[in-house]
Every structure is written in structure tokens, then in C-alpha cells.
N, C-alpha and C positions, 0 to 999 in steps of 0.2 A: 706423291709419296706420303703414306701416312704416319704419323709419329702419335705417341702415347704419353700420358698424362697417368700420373698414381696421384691419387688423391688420399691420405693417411688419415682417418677420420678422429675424433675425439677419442679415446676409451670409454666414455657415459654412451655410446652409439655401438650397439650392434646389430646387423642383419641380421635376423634369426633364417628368413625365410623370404625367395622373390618370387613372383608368378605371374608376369607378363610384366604391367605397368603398376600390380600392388607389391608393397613390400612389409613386410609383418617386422616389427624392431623393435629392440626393448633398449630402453632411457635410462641410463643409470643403476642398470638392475634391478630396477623398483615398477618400472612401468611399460605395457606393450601398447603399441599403436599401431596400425596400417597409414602409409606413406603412398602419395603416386608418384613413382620413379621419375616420371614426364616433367611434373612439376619442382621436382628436386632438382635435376638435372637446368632444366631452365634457369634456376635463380642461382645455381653455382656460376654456371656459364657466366650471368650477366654479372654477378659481384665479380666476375672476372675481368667484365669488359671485353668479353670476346664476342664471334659472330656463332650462334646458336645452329646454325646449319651446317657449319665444319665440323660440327661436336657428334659421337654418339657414345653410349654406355655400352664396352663389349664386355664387362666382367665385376660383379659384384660379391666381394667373402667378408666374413665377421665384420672387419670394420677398412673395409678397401673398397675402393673404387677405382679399376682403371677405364678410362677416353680417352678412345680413337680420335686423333684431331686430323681433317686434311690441309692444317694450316699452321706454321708452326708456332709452338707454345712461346708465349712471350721469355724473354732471359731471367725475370724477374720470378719465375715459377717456383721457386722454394719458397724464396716468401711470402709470395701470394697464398700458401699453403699452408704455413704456419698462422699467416692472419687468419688461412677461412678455419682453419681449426683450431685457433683460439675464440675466436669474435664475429665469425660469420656462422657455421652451420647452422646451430640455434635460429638463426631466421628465416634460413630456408625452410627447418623443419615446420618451422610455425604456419609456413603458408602450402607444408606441401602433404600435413597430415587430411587424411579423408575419412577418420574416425575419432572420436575423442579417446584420449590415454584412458588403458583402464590400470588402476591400483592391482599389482601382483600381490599383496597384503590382503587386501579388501575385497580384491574382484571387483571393485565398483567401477563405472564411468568416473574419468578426472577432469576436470574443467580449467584449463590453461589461464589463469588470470591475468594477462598482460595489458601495460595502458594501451595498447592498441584496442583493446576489448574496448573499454570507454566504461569499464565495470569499478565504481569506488572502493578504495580498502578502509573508509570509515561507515560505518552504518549498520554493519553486523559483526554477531559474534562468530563465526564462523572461519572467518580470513581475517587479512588485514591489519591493521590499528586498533586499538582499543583506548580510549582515551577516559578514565572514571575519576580525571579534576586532581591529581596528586603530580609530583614529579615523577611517577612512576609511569612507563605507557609499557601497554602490551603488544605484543606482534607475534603475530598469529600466520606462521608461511603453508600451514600446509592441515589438510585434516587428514584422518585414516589413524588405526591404531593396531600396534600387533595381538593385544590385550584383549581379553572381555572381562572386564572385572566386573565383579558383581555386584558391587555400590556405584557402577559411573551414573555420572552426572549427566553426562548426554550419548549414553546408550551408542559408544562407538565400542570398533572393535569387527572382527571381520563376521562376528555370529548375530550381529544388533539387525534388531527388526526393525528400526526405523530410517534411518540411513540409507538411502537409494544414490547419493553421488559424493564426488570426495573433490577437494578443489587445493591450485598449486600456483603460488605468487608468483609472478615472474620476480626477480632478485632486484635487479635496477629499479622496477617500477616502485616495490615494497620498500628498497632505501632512500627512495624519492620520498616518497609518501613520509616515512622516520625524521628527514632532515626537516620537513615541512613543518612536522609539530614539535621538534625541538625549536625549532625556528620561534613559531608561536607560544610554546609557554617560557623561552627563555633562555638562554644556551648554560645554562651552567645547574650542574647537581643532579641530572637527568640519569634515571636506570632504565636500561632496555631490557624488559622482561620476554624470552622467547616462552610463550605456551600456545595452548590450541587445545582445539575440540579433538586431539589424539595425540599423538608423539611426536614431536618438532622434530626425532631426529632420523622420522622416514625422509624429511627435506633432502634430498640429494647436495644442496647447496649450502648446508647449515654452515660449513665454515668460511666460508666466502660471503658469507650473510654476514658472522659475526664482524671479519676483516671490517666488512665495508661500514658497517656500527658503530667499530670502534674508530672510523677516519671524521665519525661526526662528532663538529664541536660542540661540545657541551653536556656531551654522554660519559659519563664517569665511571657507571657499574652496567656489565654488561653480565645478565644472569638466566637461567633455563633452566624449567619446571621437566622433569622426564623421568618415565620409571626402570631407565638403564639397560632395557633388556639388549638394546642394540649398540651400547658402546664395546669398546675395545681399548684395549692398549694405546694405539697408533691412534685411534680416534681422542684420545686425555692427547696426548702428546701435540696434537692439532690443536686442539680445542685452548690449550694452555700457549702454544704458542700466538695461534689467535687473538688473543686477551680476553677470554671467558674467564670472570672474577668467580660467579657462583654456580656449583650444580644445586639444585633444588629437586630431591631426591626419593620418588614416592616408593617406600620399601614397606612395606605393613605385617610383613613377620620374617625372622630369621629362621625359621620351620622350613624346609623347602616343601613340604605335602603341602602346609598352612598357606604358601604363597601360594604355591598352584591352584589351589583351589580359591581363593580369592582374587584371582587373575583370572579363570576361569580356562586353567590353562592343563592340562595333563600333565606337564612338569615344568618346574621352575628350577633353576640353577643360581640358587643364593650363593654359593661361594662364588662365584664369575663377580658379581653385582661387588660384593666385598672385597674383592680382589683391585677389582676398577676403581671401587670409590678409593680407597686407600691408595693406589697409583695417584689419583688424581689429587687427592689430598696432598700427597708426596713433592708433585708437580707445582704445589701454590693454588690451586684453584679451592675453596671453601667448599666446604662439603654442609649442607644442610639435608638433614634425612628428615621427611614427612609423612609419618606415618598419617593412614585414616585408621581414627578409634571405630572400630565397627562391637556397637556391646555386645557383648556374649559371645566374640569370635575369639578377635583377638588383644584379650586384654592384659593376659600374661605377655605376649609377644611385643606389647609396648612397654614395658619394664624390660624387657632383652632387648629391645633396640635403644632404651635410654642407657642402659648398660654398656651396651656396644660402645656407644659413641662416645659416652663419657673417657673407656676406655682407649679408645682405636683413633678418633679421632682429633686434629689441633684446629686452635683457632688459627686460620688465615688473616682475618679481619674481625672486625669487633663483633660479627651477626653473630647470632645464636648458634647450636651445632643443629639444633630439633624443632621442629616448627609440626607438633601433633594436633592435628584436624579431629574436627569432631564428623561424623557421619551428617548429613545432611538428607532430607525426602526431597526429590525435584519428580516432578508432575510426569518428565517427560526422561527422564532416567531411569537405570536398574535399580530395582527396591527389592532388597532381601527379604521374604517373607519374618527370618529369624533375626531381621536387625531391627532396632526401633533407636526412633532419635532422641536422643537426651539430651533436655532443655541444657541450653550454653549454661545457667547458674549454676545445675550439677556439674556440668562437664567442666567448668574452671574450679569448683570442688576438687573435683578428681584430682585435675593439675596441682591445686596444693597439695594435695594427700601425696599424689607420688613426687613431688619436691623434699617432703619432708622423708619418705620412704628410700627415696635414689641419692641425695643429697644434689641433686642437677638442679641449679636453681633458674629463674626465667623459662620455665615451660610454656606458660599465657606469655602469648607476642602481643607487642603494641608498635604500631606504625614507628614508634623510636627507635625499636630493634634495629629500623633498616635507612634507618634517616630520613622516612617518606615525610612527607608534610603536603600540607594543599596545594594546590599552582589552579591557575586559569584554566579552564575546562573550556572545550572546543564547542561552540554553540549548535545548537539543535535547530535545524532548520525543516 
């Protein structure tokens, strides 16, 4: 007699498509991959602890699986169910994918960074760690960017020419990796900065990243560089419960043409952004807006956002509301033909001129803004 198993799979799991032993699935919304049923189906069984030849898969939809079993399912099967879909699937996937995840953003191949790989998260800018000798460390989960903006730094975005793969921290391993170097420079007065070579918040797992950030002792400020286009409502509401102390805010004009086209985007939706950051503000999370001065774009548009915020926005904490960047040339970035760099001496000119012009005082940042200081730096081997 045979009896049937439903297996209820995560919601970040859908089948889109199965066709013998492949199956086409998207991650989170954000990534497609091809899977071998054979090999799924094995490592379910065995985190079961069942016999693999009583098992077959008669039926696969969005995110179900029912198995035929000719032996009866242990009493225990609910729970076994909720573990494998809280704390198992994910490991199946990892050994039963036969293509790497491509970026639905990007179109790029994704490259799964887990310590099973044996792949380090310190030694590039690209993923991982970033350690540059301050109390401050970077973490870097994920690259890909919705944007092509037309001053980036390292030419991400889904229209960049140089960019051939995009890469995706496993979560555990990157909080390993976190605990380690707080470990090392010292457990106390530590900020977790999330940025990346794109938008930390294509990470499917950003809030579970931060959770697990903020359970490390000696992390105090936990804050993230992003230029909004993918928050929400419900996403502040997360992010605040979380304990995300700062948004770090790249907004560079309050024009919605002005943004679009310095996003390199057909349309920008600046009241959403305005809307969110204001939520979020509302919420207790600190709002810091970072414009880049790009000359001769938009240089009225930085006077409207010093405006803005003077206006619209509170201090949470002691940071600053503005952190205005100067444009920078990078070798290996997008260079506006119509932008040119102006040397930092003028460009802190400027900053006094529009202090005295906005009455917004503390425009030039100094590592005091944010309490950074030196600490031990992670040696070079």
C-alpha cells in the first residue's frame, strides 16, 4: 500500500518549469537556476533518514512536492517538515543545482559563495569583508545593481560593459567571517557597514543578515549604503525592527527627469524614495542622504536636497543628516564625458559657500561625525 508525503517548500522556492530530471526555479524572486530532481529528491530522503527506494516524486507545483512512499512515513512527518523547510532545503539546493543562478536584475551568472566553497571573504572588494584599519568594517553580501548610473565607480548595473558574473554570500558563513573580525579588532564600538559593488538590498537575506549582526558582541551601529529604489514600507518596518540604526542614502537630485537620467534609468520615482525615507525616519532609523556632486549636472539639485533635509528630516542620533561626495574618475568606472573632477580644495570651498548659503552647518565630514577612529588592521599576507 502506498501513502503520500506533501512536502510544503519555503516561499523563496518556486518551480517555474520541470522536464524529466531538470527543473528551471527561481530563488527568491531575484534568481533562476536549473536543479536535478534526482539529486533533490535524494538529499531530501536522506536528511530524512528514510530508504531512497520506497521514495518517488509523482507531482511537482509552484512550491509543493508530493512522494509516493511504499513505506510508511515516520509519525514525526510534520516536523520533519517544518525543519526541512526552515534549515534543510537550502542544502539540498546547493548540491542539487546543475547550473549556476543567473541575476534576474543583471542577467549575469551568480556564483554561490559558501564555506563549503573554501572561497575567502577577505582579499577582495567585490564580496565579503572589507577591513581598511578603523572600527568601521564593510560587508559586502551580494553584487548586481538595479541602476546604471552614470558616474559609478565600478561600472555595475545591468547595461555595464565590464561585469560578466555577479556573486552571493551564503549568510552563516559571512556572519562567521563578521564575528571573526570583531573578534580581532576588539568587541566593543564596532559599525557594520553593509555596502557592495551594487545594491546590498538585491540580498534576498538582508534582514536576517542584519538580525544576525546585531546578536554580535561588540557591534553597536549597524548601517547600509543604498540608493532606495527597492525599499518599501514593510521593508523600514523590517529593517527598523531588525536594528538598522542608519540608511546611508544615495539620492542626487530631487528632479525626477534629473534622477533618471543620472541613474541611467527612463524613469525615477523620487516621491516613493521620499516617502520611504521619511517612513523610515519616523520609524528611528537615521537618515543620512548622499548626494554625488557631479559639476555642471547637478549642482542646484544639491541645494534642494540640503533644503530637503534640513527641512524633512530629524536627527536620530548625533550623525550628520548629509554626507555630499565629490564625483571622483576611477580608471575602471563610468566617466561622464560632461563631468570633470574638482580638486577636494575647491570642493570643501564649495561646502563652505553652501553652509554659509543653506545655513546647514557640518557639510565636510570628518571620521568624528561617525565616532570612527583607528583599530588594528587585519595583516596582509
Amino acid at each position: 500500500m502506498n501513502d503520500y508525503i506533501e512536502l510544503k517548500l519555503p516561499k523563496f522556492i518556486d518551480f517555474m518549469r520541470v522536464e524529466d530530471d531538470d527543473a528551471l526555479i527561481k530563488l527568491h524572486s531575484r534568481f533562476l537556476t536549473h536543479l536535478s530532481i534526482t539529486r533533490f529528491l535524494s538529499c531530501i530522503i536522506n536528511l530524512l533518514q528514510l530508504d531512497l527506494n520506497c521514495f518517488d516524486i509523482t507531482k511537482i507545483t509552484k512550491n509543493k512536492i508530493t512522494i509516493k512512499t511504499s513505506e510508511s512515513p515516520p509519525k514525526n512527518i510534520a516536523d520533519i517538515k517544518k525543519e526541512l523547510m526552515n534549515n534543510l532545503v537550502m542544502r539540498c539546493l546547493k548540491i542539487s543545482l546543475i547550473s549556476p543562478m543567473v541575476n534576474i536584475t543583471t542577467k549575469r551568472p551568480t556564483y554561490y559563495i559558501s564555506k563549503q566553497s573554501g572561497i575567502p571573504l577577505i582579499g577582495t572588494h567585490y564580496f565579503g569583508v572589507i577591513d581598511r584599519g578603523t572600527n568601521l568594517i564593510q560587508i559586502r553580501p551580494i553584487t548586481g545593481c538595479p541602476l546604471n548610473c552614470i558616474y559609478c565607480s565600478v561600472d555595475e548595473g545591468p547595461f555595464s560593459k565590464t561585469k560578466i558574473v555577479d556573486y552571493y554570500v551564503e549568510k552563516d558563513y559571512l556572519l562567521e567571517q563578521i564575528d571573526q573580525i570583531v573578534e580581532f579588532k576588539g568587541r566593543y564600538k564596532i559599525e557594520a557597514h553593509i555596502d557592495g559593488q551594487g545594491e546590498p538590498f538585491l540580498y534576498p537575506e538582508i534582514i536576517d543578515l542584519i538580525k544576525g549582526i546585531k546578536e554580535i558582541k561588540g557591534v553597536e551601529i549597524i548601517s547600509i549604503q543604498t540608493n532606495a529604489v527597492l525599499l518599501s514600507y514593510k521593508t523600514i518596518e523590517k529593517l527598523a525592527n531588525a536594528g538598522l540604526d542608519r540608511l546611508n542614502i544615495s539620492l542626487n537630485s530631487l528632479n525626477s527627469n534629473k534622477a533618471a537620467y543620472i541613474a541611467g534609468l527612463l524613469k525615477f520615482n523620487v516621491k516613493k524614495i521620499l516617502n520611504v525615507i521619511k517612513y523610515a525616519n519616523d520609524l528611528g532609523i537615521h537618515v543620512l542622504l548622499a548626494p554625488v556632486w557631479l559639476n555642471g549636472i547637478n549642482d542646484d539639485d544639491i541645494k534642494e536636497i540640503i533644503s530637503y533635509a534640513k527641512r524633512n528630516l530629524k536627527y536620530v542620533k548625533r550623525w550628520p543628516l548629509l554626507g555630499i561626495q565629490n564625483y571622483e574618475f576611477y580608471r575602471t568606472g563610468r566617466n561622464p564625458k560632461n563631468v570633470h573632477m574638482i580638486p577636494f580644495k575647491s570642493f570643501y570651498e564649495k561646502l563652505a559657500l553652501l553652509e554659509k548659503e543653506t545655513g546647514m552647518n557640518g557639510l565636510k565630514l570628518s571620521l568624528n561625525d561617525f565616532s570612527m577612529h583607528k583599530r588594528k588592521m587585519l595583516p596582509y599576507v
